[in-house]
One Martini backbone bead per residue (centre of mass of N, CA, C, O) as a GRO file, in nm:
protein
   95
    1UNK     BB    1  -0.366  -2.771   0.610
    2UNK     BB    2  -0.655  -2.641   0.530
    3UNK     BB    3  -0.953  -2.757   0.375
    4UNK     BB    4  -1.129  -2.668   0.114
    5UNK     BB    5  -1.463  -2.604   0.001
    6UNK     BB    6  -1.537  -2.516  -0.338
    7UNK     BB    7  -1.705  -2.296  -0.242
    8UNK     BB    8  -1.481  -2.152  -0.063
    9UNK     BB    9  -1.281  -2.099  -0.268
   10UNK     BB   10  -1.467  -1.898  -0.415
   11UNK     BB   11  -1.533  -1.705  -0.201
   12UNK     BB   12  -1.236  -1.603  -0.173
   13UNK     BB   13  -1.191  -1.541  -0.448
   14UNK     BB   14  -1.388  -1.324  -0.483
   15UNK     BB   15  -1.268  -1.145  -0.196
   16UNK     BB   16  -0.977  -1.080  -0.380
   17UNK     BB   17  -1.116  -0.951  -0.584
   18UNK     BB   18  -1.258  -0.737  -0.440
   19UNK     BB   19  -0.993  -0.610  -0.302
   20UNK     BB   20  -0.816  -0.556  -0.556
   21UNK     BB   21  -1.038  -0.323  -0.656
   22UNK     BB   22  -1.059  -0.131  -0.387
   23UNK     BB   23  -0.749  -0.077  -0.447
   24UNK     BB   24  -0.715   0.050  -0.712
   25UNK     BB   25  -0.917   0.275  -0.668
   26UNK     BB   26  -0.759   0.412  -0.439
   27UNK     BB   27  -0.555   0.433  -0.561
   28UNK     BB   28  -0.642   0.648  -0.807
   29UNK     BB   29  -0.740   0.842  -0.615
   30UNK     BB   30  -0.458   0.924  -0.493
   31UNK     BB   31  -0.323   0.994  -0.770
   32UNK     BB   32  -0.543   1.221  -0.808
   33UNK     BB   33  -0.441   1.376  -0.515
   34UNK     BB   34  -0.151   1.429  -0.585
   35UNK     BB   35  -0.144   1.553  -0.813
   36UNK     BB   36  -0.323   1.805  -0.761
   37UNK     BB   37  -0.128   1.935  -0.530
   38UNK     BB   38   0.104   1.976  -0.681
   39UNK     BB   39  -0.004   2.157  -0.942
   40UNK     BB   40  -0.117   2.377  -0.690
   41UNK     BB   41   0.151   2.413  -0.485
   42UNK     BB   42   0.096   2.239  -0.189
   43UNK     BB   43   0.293   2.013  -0.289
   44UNK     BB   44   0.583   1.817  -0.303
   45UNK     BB   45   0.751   1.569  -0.394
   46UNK     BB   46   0.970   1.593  -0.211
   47UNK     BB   47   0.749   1.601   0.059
   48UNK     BB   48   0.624   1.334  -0.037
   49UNK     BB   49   0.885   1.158   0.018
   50UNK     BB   50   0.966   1.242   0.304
   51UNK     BB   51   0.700   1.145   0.447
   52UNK     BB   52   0.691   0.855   0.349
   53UNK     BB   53   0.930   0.797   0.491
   54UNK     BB   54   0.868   0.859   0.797
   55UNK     BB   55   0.633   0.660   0.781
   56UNK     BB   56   0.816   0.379   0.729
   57UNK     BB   57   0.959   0.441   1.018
   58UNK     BB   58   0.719   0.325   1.131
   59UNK     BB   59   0.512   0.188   1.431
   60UNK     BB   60   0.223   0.046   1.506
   61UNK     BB   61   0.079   0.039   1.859
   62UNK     BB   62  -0.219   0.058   1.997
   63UNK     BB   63  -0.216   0.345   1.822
   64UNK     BB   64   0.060   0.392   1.808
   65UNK     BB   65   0.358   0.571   1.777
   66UNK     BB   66   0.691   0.391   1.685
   67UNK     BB   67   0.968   0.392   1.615
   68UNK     BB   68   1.117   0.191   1.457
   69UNK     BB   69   1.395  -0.079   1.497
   70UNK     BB   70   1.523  -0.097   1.237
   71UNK     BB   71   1.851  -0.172   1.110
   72UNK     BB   72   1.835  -0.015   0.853
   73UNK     BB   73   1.892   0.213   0.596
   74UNK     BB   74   1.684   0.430   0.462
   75UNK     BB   75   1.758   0.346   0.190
   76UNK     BB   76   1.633   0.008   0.286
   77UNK     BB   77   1.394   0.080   0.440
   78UNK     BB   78   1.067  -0.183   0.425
   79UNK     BB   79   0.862  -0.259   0.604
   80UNK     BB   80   0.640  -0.485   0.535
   81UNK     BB   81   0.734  -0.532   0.248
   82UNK     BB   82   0.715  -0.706  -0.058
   83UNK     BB   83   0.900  -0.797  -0.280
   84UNK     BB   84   0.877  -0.600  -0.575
   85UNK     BB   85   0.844  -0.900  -0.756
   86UNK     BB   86   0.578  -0.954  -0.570
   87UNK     BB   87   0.410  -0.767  -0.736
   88UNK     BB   88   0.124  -0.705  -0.896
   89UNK     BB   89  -0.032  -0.585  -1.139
   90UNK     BB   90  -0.212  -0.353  -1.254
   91UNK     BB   91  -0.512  -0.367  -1.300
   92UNK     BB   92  -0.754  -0.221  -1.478
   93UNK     BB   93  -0.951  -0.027  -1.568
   94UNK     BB   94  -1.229   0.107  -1.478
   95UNK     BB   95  -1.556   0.200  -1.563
   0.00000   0.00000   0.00000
């Protein structure tokens, strides 16, 4: 395992706490775009629930969109995502 220097480590925390803020923010802007398109009945949870599936089975490869290859059934297939328990909480609202 390669070994940094405390400067290093501390620019890495820096660079993921950067990234973690930038993911929350976008997070947030997605959830307050997708509720108001809700509200306005330009479409339903259920069409975007069917779109997320959809796209959740395919695999991009060099720009390209290809089927999953996962035998998983629909509903247990989750390709590249960490176990739910391993996912971080929602860091707070920013100012």
């Amino acid at each position: 395992m390669k070994r940094y220097s405390p400067l290093q480590e501390i620019n890495l925390a820096a660079k993921l706490a950067d990234l973690r803020d930038a993911d929350y923010h976008n997070t947030l802007l997605l959830d307050a775009l997708i509720e108001l398109l809700i509200e306005k009945n330009v479409l339903s949870h259920e069409e975007l629930h069917a779109k997320a599936r959809h796209l959740d089975q395919q695999t991009v490869v060099d720009g390209r969109v290809l089927p999953s290859s996962h035998p998983q059934s629909d509903s247990t297939k989750r390709p590249n995502r960490p176990p739910e328990d391993s996912v971080s909480p929602t860091p707070p609202p920013f100012s």
